[in-house]
C-alpha positions as CSV (number, residue, x, y, z in Angstrom):
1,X,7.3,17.7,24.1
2,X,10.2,15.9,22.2
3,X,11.9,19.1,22.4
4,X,12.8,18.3,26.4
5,X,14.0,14.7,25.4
6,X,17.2,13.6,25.2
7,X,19.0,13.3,21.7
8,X,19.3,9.5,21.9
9,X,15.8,8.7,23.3
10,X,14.3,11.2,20.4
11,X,16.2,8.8,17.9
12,X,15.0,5.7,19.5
13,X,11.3,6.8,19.7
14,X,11.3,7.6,15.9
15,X,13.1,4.8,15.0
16,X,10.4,2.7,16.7
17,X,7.4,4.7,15.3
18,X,8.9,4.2,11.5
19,X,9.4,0.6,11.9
20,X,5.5,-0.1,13.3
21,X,4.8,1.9,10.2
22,X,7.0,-0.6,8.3
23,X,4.6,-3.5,10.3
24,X,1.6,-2.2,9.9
25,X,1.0,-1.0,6.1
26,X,0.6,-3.4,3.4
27,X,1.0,-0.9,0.5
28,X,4.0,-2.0,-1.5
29,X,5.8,-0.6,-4.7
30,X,7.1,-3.9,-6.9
31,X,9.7,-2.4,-9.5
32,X,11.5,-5.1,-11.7
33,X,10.9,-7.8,-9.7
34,X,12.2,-5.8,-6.5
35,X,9.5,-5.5,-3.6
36,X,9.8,-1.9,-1.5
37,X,7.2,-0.9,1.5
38,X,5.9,2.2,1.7
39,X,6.1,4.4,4.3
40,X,3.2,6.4,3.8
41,X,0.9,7.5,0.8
42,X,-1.5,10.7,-0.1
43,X,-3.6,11.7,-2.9
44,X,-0.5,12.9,-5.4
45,X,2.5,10.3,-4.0
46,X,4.1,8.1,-1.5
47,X,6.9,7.5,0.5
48,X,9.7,5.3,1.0
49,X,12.8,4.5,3.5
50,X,15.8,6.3,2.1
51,X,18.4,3.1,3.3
52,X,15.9,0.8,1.6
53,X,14.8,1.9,-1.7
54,X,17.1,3.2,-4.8
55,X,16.0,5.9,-6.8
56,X,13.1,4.5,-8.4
57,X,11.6,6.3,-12.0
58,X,9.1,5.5,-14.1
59,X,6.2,2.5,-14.3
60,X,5.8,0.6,-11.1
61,X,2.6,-1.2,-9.6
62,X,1.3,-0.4,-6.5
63,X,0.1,-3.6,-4.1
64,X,-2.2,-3.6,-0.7
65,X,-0.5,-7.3,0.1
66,X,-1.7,-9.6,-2.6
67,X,-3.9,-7.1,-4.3
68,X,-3.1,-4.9,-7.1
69,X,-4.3,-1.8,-7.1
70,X,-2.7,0.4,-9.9
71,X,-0.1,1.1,-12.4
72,X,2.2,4.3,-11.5
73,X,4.3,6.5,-13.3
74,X,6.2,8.1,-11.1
75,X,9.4,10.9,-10.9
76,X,11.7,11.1,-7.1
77,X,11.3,14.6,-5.7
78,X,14.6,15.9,-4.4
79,X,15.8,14.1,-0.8
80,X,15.0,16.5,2.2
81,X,17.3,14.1,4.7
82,X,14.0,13.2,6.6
83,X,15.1,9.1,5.8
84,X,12.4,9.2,3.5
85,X,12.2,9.0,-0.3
86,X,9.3,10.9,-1.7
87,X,7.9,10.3,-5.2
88,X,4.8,11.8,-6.8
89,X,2.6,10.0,-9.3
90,X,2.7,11.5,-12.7
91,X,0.0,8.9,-14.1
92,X,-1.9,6.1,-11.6
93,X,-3.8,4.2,-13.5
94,X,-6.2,2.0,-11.5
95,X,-6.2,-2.0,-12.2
96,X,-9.3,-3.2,-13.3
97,X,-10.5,-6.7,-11.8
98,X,-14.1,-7.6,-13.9
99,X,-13.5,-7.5,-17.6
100,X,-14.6,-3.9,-19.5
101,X,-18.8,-4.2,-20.3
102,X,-20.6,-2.2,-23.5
103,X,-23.0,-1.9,-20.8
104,X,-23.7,0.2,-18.0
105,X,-23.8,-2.4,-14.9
106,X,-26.3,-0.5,-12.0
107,X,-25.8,-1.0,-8.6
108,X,-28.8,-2.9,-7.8
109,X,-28.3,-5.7,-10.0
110,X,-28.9,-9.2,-8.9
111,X,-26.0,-11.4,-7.3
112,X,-27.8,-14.9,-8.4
113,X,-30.7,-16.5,-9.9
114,X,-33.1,-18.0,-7.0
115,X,-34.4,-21.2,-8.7
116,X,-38.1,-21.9,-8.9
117,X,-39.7,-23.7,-6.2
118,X,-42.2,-25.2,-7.7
């Protein structure tokens, strides 16, 4: 259907559809201090916006808004001209937010103590 659309009106409905992408995902790459959205995300890599990010390479940390959620090591993968910068994780190591346990904790364990009524 985009096929029948004029050249400026194609342009102007994919620049709006990548900037409420932009809007709407919280997943961020921070890189030396240096704070770039991402576009989108799969199982092996992510995506970025070609005018905004530099060619990034090696450890970053991956953040859903305030959270973080892992340690990358990444590598670019050659530009296709799509406006998109695509890199793929080499290593994603996943941030851990209870300290480590020489115990196996279950599922079913209790949240609190209920205090005697008695």
């Amino acid at each position: 259907m985009t096929e029948d659309l004029p050249e400026a009106v194609r342009l102007g409905l994919e620049a709006a559809r990548a900037a409420a992408m932009k809007r709407s995902n919280r997943l961020c790459i921070h890189d030396q201090g240096k704070v770039h959205r991402v576009l989108r995300m799969w199982e092996g890599g992510f995506a970025l916006a070609a005018s905004d990010a530099p060619p990034l390479r090696g450890y970053v940390d991956l953040y859903d808004g305030p959270r973080h959620l892992s340690s990358c090591l990444i590598v670019a993968l050659p530009e296709e001209g799509s406006g998109e910068r695509v890199y793929e994780f080499k290593i994603q190591m996943p941030v851990i937010d209870a300290p480590p346990a020489d115990f196996e904790r279950t599922e079913t364990a209790p949240a609190a103590l209920i205090p005697n009524a008695f």
